[in-house]
Backbone as CSV, one residue per row, in Angstrom:
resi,resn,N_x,N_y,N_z,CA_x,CA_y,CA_z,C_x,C_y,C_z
1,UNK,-26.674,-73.484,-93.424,-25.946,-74.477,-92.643,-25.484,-75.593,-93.564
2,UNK,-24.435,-75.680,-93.649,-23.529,-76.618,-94.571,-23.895,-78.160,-93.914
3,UNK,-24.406,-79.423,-94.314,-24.827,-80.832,-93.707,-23.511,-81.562,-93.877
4,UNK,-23.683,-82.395,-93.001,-21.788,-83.291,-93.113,-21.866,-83.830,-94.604
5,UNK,-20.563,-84.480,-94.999,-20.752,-84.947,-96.224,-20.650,-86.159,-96.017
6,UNK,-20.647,-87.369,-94.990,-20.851,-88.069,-94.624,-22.072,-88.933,-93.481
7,UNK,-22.415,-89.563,-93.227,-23.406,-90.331,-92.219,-22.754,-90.198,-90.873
8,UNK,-21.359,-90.647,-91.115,-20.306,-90.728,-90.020,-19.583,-89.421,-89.395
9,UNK,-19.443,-88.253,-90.431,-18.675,-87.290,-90.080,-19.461,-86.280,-88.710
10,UNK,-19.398,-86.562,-87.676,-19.742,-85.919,-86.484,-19.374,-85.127,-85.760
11,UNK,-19.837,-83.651,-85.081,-19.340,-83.016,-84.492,-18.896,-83.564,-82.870
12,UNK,-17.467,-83.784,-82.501,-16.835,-83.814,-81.456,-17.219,-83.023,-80.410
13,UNK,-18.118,-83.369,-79.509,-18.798,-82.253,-78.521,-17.503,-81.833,-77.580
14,UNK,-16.395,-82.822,-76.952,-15.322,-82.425,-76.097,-14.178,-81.419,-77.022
15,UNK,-14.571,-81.641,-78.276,-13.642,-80.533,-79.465,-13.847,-79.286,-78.930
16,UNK,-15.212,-78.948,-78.729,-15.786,-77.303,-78.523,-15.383,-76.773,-77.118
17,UNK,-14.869,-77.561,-76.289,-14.786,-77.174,-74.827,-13.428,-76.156,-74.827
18,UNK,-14.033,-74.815,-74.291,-12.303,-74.199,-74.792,-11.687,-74.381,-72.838
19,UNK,-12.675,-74.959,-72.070,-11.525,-74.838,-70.690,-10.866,-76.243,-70.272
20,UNK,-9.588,-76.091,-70.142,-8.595,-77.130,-69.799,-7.880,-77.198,-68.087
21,UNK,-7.946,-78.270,-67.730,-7.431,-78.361,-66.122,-5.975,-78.100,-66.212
22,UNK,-5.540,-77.630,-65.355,-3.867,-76.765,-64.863,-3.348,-78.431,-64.891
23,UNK,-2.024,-78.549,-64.580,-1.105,-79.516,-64.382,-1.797,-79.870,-62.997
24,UNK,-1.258,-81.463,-62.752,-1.862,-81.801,-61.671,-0.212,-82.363,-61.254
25,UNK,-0.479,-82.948,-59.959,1.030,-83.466,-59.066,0.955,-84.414,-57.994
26,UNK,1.586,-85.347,-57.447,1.395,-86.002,-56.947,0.520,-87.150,-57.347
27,UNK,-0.065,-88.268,-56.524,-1.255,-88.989,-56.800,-1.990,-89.502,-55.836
28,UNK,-2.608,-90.235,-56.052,-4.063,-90.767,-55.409,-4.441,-89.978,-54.840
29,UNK,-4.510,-89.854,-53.198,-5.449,-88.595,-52.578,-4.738,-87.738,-52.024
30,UNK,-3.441,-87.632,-52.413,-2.450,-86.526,-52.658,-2.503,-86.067,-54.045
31,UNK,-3.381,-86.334,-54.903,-3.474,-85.411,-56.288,-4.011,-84.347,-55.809
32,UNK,-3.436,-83.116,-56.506,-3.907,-81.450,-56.969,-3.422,-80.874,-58.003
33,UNK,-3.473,-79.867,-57.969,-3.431,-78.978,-59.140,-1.777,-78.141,-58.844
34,UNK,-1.143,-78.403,-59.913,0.407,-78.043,-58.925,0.421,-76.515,-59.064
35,UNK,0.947,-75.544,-57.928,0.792,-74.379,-57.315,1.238,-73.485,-58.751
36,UNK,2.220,-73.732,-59.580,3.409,-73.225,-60.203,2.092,-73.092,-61.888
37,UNK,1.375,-73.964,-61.678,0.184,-73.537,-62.679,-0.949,-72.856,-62.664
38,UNK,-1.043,-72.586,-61.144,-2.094,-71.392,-61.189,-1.823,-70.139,-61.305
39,UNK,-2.863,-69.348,-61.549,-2.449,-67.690,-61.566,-3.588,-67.179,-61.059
40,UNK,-3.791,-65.810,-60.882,-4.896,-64.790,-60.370,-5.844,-65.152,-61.087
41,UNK,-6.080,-65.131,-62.433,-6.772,-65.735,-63.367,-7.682,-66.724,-63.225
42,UNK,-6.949,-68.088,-62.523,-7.890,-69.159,-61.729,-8.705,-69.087,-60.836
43,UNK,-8.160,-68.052,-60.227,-9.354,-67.753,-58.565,-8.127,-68.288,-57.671
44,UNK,-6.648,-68.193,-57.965,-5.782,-68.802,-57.344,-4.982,-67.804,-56.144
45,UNK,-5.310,-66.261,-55.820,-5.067,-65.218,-55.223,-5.155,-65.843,-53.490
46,UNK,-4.148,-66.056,-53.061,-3.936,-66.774,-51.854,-3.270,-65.749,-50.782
47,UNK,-3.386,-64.344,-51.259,-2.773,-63.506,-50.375,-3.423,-63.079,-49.152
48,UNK,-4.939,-62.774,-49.087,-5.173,-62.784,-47.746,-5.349,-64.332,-47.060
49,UNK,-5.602,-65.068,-47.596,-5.207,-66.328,-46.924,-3.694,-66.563,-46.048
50,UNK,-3.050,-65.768,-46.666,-1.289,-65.235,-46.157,-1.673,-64.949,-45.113
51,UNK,-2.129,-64.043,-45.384,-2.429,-62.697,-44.160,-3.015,-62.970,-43.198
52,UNK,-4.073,-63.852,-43.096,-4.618,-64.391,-41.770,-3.993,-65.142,-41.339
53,UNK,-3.368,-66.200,-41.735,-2.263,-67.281,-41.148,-1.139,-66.107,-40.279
54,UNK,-0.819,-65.619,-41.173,0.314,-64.515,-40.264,-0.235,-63.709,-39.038
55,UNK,-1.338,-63.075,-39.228,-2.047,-62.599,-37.813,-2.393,-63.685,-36.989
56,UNK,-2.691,-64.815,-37.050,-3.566,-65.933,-36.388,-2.052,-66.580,-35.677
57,UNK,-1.173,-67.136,-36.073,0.275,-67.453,-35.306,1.520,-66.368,-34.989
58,UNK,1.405,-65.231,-35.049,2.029,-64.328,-34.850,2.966,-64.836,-33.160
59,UNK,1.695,-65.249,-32.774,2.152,-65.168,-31.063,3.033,-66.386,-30.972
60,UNK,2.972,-67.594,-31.762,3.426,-68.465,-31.418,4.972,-68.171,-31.653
């Protein structure tokens, strides 16, 4: 293990973080995460959520 070559030279703990938040939109308690930056990837799969809205007002 190589030691810093300084007293001062410190490892950046927020350096190592490899996950980053999507674009956000709007503000105050209208902030989110804007739609056009998520993907399947996120947990962002909103299709049966579709699908029940569409069976659930069908009648209306």
């Amino acid at each position: 293990m190589k030691a810093f070559d300084d007293d001062f030279a410190e490892a950046d703990p927020l350096a190592a973080g490899a996950a980053a938040l999507p674009d956000l939109q709007g503000e105050g308690c209208l902030l989110r995460f804007s739609p056009q930056a998520l993907n399947e990837q996120m947990g962002a799969d909103f299709s049966a959520a579709a699908d029940t809205r569409t069976e659930l007002f069908e009648d209306d």
